[in-house]
C-alpha positions in Angstrom: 167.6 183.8 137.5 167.9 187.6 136.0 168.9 190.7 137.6 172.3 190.4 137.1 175.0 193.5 137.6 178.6 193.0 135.7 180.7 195.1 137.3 183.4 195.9 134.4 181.9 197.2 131.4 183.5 199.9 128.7 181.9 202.0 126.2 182.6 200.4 122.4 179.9 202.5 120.4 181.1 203.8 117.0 182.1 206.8 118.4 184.5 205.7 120.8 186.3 203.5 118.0 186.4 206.3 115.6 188.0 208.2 118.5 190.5 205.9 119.1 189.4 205.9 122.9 188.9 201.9 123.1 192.5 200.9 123.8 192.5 197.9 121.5 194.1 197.4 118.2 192.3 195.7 114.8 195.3 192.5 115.8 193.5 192.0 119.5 190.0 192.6 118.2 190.8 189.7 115.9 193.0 187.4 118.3 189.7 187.6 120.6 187.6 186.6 117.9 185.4 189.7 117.9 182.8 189.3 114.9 183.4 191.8 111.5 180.3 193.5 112.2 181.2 194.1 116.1 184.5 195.9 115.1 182.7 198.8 114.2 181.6 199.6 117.7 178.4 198.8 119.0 175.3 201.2 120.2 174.2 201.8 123.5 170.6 200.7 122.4 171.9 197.7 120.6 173.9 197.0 123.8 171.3 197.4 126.2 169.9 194.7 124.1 172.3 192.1 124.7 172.2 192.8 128.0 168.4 192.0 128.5 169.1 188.6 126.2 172.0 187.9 129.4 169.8 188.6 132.1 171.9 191.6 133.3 170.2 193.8 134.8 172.3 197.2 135.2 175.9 197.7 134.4 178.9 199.7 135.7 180.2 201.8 133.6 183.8 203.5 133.2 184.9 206.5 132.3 188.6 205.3 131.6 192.2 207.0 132.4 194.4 205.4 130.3 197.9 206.9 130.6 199.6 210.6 131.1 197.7 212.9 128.4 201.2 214.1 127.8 202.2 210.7 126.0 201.5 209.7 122.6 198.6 207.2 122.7 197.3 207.8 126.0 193.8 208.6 126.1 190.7 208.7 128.2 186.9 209.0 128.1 185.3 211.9 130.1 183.4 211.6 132.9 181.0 213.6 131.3 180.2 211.3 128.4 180.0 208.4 130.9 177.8 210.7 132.8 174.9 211.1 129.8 174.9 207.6 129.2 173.9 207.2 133.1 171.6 210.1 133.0 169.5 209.2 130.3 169.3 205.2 131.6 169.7 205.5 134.8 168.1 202.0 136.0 170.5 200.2 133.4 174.2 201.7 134.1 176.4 203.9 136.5 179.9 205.2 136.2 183.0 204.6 137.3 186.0 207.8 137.8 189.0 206.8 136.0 192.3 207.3 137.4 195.2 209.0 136.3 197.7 209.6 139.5 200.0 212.3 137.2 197.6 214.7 137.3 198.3 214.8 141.7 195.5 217.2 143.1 193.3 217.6 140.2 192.7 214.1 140.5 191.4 214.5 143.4 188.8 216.8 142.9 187.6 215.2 139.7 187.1 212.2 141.7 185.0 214.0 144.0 183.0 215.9 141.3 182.5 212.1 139.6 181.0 210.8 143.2 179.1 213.9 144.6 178.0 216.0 141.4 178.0 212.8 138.8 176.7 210.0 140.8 179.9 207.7 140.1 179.9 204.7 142.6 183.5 203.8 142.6 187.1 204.0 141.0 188.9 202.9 138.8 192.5 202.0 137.7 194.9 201.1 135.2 198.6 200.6 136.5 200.0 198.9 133.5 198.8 202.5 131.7 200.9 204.7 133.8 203.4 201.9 134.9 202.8 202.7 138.3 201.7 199.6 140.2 199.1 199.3 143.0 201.7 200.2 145.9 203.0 203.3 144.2 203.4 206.6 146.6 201.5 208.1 143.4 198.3 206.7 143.9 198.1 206.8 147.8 196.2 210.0 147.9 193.8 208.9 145.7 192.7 205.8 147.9 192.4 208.3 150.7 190.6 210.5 149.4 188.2 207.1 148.2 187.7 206.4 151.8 186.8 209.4 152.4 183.9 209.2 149.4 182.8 205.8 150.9 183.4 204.5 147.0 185.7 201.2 146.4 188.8 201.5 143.5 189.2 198.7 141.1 192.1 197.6 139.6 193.4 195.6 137.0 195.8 192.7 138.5 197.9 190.6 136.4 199.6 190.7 133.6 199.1 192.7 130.3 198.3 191.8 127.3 199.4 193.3 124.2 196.0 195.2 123.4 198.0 197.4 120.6 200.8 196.4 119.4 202.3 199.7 119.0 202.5 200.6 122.5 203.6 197.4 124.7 202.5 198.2 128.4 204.3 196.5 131.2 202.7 194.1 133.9 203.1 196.3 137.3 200.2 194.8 138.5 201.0 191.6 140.7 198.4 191.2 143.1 200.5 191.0 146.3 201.5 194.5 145.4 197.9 194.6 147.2 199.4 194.0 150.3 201.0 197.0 151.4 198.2 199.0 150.5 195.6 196.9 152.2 197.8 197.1 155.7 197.7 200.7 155.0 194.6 201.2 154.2 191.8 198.9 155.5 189.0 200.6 155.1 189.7 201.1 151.9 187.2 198.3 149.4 189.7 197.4 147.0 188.1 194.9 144.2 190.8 193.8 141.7 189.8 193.0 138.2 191.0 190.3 135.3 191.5 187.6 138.1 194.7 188.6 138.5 196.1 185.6 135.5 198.3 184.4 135.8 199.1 185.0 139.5 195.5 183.7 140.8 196.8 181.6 143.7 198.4 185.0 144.6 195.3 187.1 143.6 193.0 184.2 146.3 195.8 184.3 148.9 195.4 188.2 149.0 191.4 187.9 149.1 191.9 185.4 151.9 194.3 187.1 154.2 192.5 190.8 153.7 189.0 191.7 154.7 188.8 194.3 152.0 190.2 192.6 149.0 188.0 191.5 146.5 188.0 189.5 143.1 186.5 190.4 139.5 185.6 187.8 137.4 186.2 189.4 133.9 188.1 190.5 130.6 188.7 185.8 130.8 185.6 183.7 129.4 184.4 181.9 132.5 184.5 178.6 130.8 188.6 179.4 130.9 188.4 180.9 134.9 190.7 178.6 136.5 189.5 175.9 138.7 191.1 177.6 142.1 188.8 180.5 141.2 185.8 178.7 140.7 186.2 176.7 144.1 187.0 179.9 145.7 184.0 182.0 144.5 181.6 178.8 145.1 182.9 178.5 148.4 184.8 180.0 151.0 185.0 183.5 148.8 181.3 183.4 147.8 181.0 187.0 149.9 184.3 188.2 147.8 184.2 187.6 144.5 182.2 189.7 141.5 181.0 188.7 138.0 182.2 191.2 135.3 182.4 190.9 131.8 185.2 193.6 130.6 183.0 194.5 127.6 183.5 194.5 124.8 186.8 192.0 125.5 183.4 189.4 127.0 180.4 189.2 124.7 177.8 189.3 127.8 175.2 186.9 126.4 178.3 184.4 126.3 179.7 185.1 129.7 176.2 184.6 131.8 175.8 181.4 129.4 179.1 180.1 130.6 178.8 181.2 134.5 175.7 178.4 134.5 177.9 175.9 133.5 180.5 175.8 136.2 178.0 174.4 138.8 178.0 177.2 141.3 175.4 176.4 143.8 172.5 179.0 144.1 173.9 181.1 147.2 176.9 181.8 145.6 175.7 182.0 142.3 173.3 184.8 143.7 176.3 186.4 145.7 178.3 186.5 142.7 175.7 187.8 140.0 174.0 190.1 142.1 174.3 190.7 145.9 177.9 191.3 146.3 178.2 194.0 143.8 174.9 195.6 145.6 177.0 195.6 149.0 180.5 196.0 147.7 179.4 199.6 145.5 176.0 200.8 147.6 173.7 200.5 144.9 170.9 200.5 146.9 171.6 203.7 148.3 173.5 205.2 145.1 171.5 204.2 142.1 167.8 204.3 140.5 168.0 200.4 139.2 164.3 200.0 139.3 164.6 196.3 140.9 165.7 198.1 144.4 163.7 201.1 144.0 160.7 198.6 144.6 162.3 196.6 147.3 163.2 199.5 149.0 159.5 201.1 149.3 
């Protein structure tokens, strides 16, 4: 089985490490065990060659908000450079907008230039960043105005780790923060990321109770998913629950190899590498993977 889509995926080439726009410090990148050569960044062409050795097929892409420009050590990656990356393989990634709720109505519109002028096929958010979690009055216009683009917003749930250690970011993310937003707004797809650790029996319970919750299976090795996840995906949440790797946090190659040793049994396993994220992000009717281009003539 190939074809595979992980949904969480963030651009480590050399550039974006000289730049400083990867969010993680030389400490994490060791307390990971990312390899000496890795640390340099990696290139999209090298990339899109461990991709192929996974099986992954197409990848989503982000074009990360990370914190109020106006603060020392924010930073973000444009929508543009996300954008060129998709344009030139089109059939291998898309992008995602990210958020920054500070910057109120311009927000807005560059989330509808990302969707209708870019080709972005969904949101996404950082609330430990901006230390505004999911139920903030902040980021209520922005899921609006993502219903209103037909794109879901993911979300990392759970708590934060210290990616750099000079700038500790707080865990505002508790999944049941989801809960007041989901009443608010269901028909608003709202997929959150990381598994929501250590809170999973929270992060299920929310999947459970709300039709338009969903679960990301990233930025944790699945060998070290917790059982209740695994049961959940290969079960009763088969329809609910995405795999993501959180590149470069996930080496890919490793995260596939560890998915087919948890025993999921092949409709979920297909649901969960594949299907979901097709159905959950339109990407039959908002990309050019080449695998649904055929099925579609």
């Amino acid at each position: 089985m190939s074809g595979f889509i992980d949904i969480v995926c963030n651009l480590y080439t050399p550039i974006e490490v000289k730049n400083g726009q990867t969010g993680i410090d030389e400490h994490f990148k060791k307390q990971i065990r990312m390899t000496p050569e890795m640390r340099k960044g990696i290139s999209i062409s090298k990339y899109l060659k461990m991709m192929d050795s996974a099986g992954i097929e197409h990848s989503l892409l982000i074009a990360v908000r990370c914190g109020d420009m106006k603060v020392k050590g924010s930073f973000n990656i444009s929508y543009n450079r996300v954008a060129s990356i998709c344009k030139k393989y089109p059939d291998r990634f898309s992008g995602l907008a990210g958020i920054d709720p500070t910057l109120g109505m311009q927000q807005l519109r560059d989330l509808e230039f990302a969707v209708n002028e870019l080709g972005f096929v969904g949101a996404h958010y950082y609330p430990h960043w901006f230390d505004l979690p999911p139920d903030h009055q902040y980021v209520f216009p922005i899921y609006s105005k993502c219903i209103e683009l037909d794109i879901p917003i993911m979300m990392q749930l759970g708590h934060n780790l210290v990616y750099q250690r000079d700038r500790r970011l707080p865990s505002v993310g508790k999944p049941i923060t989801l809960d007041r937003v989901s009443i608010l707004y269901p028909e608003l797809k709202i997929l959150g990321i990381h598994l929501g650790v250590p809170w999973t029996q929270e992060m299920i319970s929310m999947a459970w109770k709300h039709e338009n919750i969903y679960i990301g299976g990233d930025a944790y090795a699945p060998k070290h998913w917790p059982k209740e996840i695994v049961h959940y995906a290969n079960t009763y949440g088969q329809d609910k629950f995405l795999f993501g790797t959180d590149w470069p946090v996930i080496d890919p190659v490793r995260a596939v190899r560890e998915v087919n040793t948890l025993n999921f049994r092949p409709g979920p396993l297909k649901k969960i590498m594949r299907e979901n994220a097709i159905r959950i992000f339109k990407l039959d009717k908002r990309t050019k993977m080449k695998s649904l281009r055929k099925k579609n003539k």
